[in-house]
N, C-alpha and C positions, 0 to 999 in steps of 0.2 A: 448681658452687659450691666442690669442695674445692679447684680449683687456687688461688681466691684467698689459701688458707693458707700456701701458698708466700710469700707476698711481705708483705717486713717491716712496710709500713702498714696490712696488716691484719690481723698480728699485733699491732701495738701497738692497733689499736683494740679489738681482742678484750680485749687486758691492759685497757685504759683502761676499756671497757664492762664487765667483771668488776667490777674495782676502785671504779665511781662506781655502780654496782649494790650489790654491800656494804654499802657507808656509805647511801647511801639508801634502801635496806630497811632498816635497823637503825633512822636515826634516824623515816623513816615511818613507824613503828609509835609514836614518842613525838605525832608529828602528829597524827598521827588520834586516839589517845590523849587528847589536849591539847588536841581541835578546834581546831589552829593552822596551816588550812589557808590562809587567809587572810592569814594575819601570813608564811606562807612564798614566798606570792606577791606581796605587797608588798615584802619584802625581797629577793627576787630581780628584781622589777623595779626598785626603789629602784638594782641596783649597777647600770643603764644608767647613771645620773648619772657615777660615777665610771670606769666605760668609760670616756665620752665626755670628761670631765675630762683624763684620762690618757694620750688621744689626742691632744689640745688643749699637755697641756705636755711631750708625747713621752715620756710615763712608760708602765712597764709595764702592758695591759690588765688582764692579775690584778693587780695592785697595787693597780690604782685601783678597779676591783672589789670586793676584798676592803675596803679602807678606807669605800668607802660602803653594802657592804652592813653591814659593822660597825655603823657611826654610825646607822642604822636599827635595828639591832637593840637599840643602847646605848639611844638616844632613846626607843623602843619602852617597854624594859623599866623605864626611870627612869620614866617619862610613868607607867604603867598601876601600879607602886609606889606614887605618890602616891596614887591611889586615886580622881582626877577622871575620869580617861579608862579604858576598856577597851583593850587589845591590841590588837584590831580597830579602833575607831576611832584609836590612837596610831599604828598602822602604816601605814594609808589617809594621814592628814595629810604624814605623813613619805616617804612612799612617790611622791607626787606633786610633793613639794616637788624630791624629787631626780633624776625624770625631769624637772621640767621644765629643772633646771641640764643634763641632757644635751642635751634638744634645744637650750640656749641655747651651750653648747659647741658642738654639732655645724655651728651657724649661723658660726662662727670658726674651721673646719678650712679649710685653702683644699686641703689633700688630700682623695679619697674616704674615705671607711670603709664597710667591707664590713657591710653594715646587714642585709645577708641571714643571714652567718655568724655576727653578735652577736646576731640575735634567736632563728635557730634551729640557733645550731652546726653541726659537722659533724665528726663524730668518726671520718672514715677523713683527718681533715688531722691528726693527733694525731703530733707529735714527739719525739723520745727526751727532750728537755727537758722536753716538757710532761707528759710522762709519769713524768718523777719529780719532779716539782711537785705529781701527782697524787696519787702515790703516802704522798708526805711529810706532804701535808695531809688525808688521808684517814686517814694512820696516826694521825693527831691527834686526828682525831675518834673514831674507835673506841678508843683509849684513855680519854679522857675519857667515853665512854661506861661502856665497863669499869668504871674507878673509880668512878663514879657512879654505876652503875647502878640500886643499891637505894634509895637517896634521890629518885632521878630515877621510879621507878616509882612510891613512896610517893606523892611530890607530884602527879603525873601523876593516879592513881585518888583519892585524897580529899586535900588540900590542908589541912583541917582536921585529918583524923586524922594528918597528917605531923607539921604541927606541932606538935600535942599530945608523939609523936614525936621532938622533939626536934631536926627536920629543918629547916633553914633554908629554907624556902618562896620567898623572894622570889630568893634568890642558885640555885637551881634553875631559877627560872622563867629567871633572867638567862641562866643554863647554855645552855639549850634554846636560848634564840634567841639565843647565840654560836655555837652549834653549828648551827642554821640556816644563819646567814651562811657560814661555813663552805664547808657543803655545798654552799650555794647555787652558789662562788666551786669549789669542786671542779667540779661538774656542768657548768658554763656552755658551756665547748667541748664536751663529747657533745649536748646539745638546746640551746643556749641560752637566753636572758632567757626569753623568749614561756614554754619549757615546760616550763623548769626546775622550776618549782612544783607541775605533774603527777608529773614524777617522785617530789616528795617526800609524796606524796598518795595515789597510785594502787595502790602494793602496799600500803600500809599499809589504805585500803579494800580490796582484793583477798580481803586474809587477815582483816581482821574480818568478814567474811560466810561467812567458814567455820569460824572458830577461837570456842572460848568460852573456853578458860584463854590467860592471859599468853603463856605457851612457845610457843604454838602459834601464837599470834599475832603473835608475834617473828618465829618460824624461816617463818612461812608469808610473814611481811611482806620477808623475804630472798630467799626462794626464791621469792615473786612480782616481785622487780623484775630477780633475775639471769635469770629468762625474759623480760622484760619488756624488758629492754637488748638483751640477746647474742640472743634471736627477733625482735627489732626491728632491727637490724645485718644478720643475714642475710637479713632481707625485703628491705633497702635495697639491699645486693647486687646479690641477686636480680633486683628489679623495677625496678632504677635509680631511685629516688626518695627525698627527702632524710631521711637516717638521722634526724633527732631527729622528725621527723613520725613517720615508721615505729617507732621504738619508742614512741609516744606511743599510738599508733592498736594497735598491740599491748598495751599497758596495759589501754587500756579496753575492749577485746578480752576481755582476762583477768575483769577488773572485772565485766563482764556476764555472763560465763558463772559467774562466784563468787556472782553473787547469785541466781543460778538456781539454782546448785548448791546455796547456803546456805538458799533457802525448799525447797526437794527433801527436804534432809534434815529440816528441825526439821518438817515433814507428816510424817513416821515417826515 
């Protein structure tokens, strides 16, 4: 396994899987937080629509990606604002509305698309381009997290007491699932559409079955998905089989042994 260090694509996958491990433990801990695990899987399957769109008028995949996971997330957060629909069911409407523009694209490609590699990525194809595209929209999110941080945690644990607070509730919620799409649109090439939404899921469970203060439950929602990536890359390596299963199957790997871990200890 160390010889493949040598060689620059799977150095960059190393960088890539570090890098969409970060942001996705960071903002996983707002998921699970937020119980918006749901709304993170509809919005990462919602950007097949705009893939497929972007394939359709030879636009760029992230382009079109990030633009309909947006529009999902916009629609989401205006929908469940007015106060008719929940999140969940504003994300499901919208979520389906926009795979099925994909597959209606896909039926007007007269080229292939590689339907293996959009649904479950493949993060040792990761190119110096893609990699600081990576890079830039990941720095994006972790700032915005930063500056937000304590508003976003306010809202996150009582939405009431924010308010009261002084904290603008509904432009937070907005926050969150900008910052989903986001990620979603960072992650796509290491696991794609299919499991993109575990990723943003699985650490953030991982470390709430062992943590009970905040901090802990941050740094453990970090520190469970940077194993979670970079021990799922090296499995795929390893056992030749497709890197975004293998760090997926790794997660919940983690996930099960955390919840074992986590009834272990509260029996003490």
């Amino acid at each position: 396994m160390i010889e493949f260090l040598a060689f620059p694509f799977f150095q960059r996958a190393l960088a890539a899987g570090f890098i969409v491990a970060v942001v996705c433990g960071a903002l996983s801990f707002f998921v699970v937080l937020r119980r918006l695990a749901f709304v993170g899987s509809g919005v990462s399957h919602g950007a097949f629509g705009g893939v497929a769109l972007a394939a359709l008028v030879g636009a760029p995949p992230g382009l079109g990606a990030l633009v309909a996971a947006l529009a999902v997330a916009l629609a989401t957060a205006k929908a469940s604002d007015d106060g008719e629909l929940t999140e969940d069911t504003a994300v499901g409407v919208f979520t389906v509305a926009a795979m099925a523009i994909g597959v209606v694209a896909i039926s007007f490609l007269e080229t292939n698309v590689d339907l293996f590699g959009l649904m479950f990525g493949n993060i040792l194809t990761v190119d110096p381009k893609d990699l600081l595209a990576l890079g830039g929209a990941s720095l994006l999110v972790l700032t915005l997290l930063v500056l937000y941080f304590r508003p976003l945690l306010l809202a996150s644990v009582d939405e009431d007491g924010a308010f009261a607070a002084g904290v603008n509730v509904a432009r937070m919620r907005l926050l969150v699932l900008v910052l989903l799409a986001l990620t979603v649109v960072v992650a796509l090439k290491v696991v794609g559409i299919l499991l993109v939404s575990a990723l943003l899921v699985l650490p953030g469970a991982v470390a709430r079955s062992l943590a009970s203060r905040w901090p802990g439950f941050l740094l453990g929602s970090i520190g469970a998905s940077l194993v979670m990536v970079l021990g799922g890359l090296l499995l795929s390596v390893s056992l030749d089989i497709p890197s975004g299963a293998a760090i997926i199957l790794t997660g919940t790997l983690l996930f099960l042994v955390g919840v074992v871990a986590g009834r272990l200890r509260r029996r003490k």
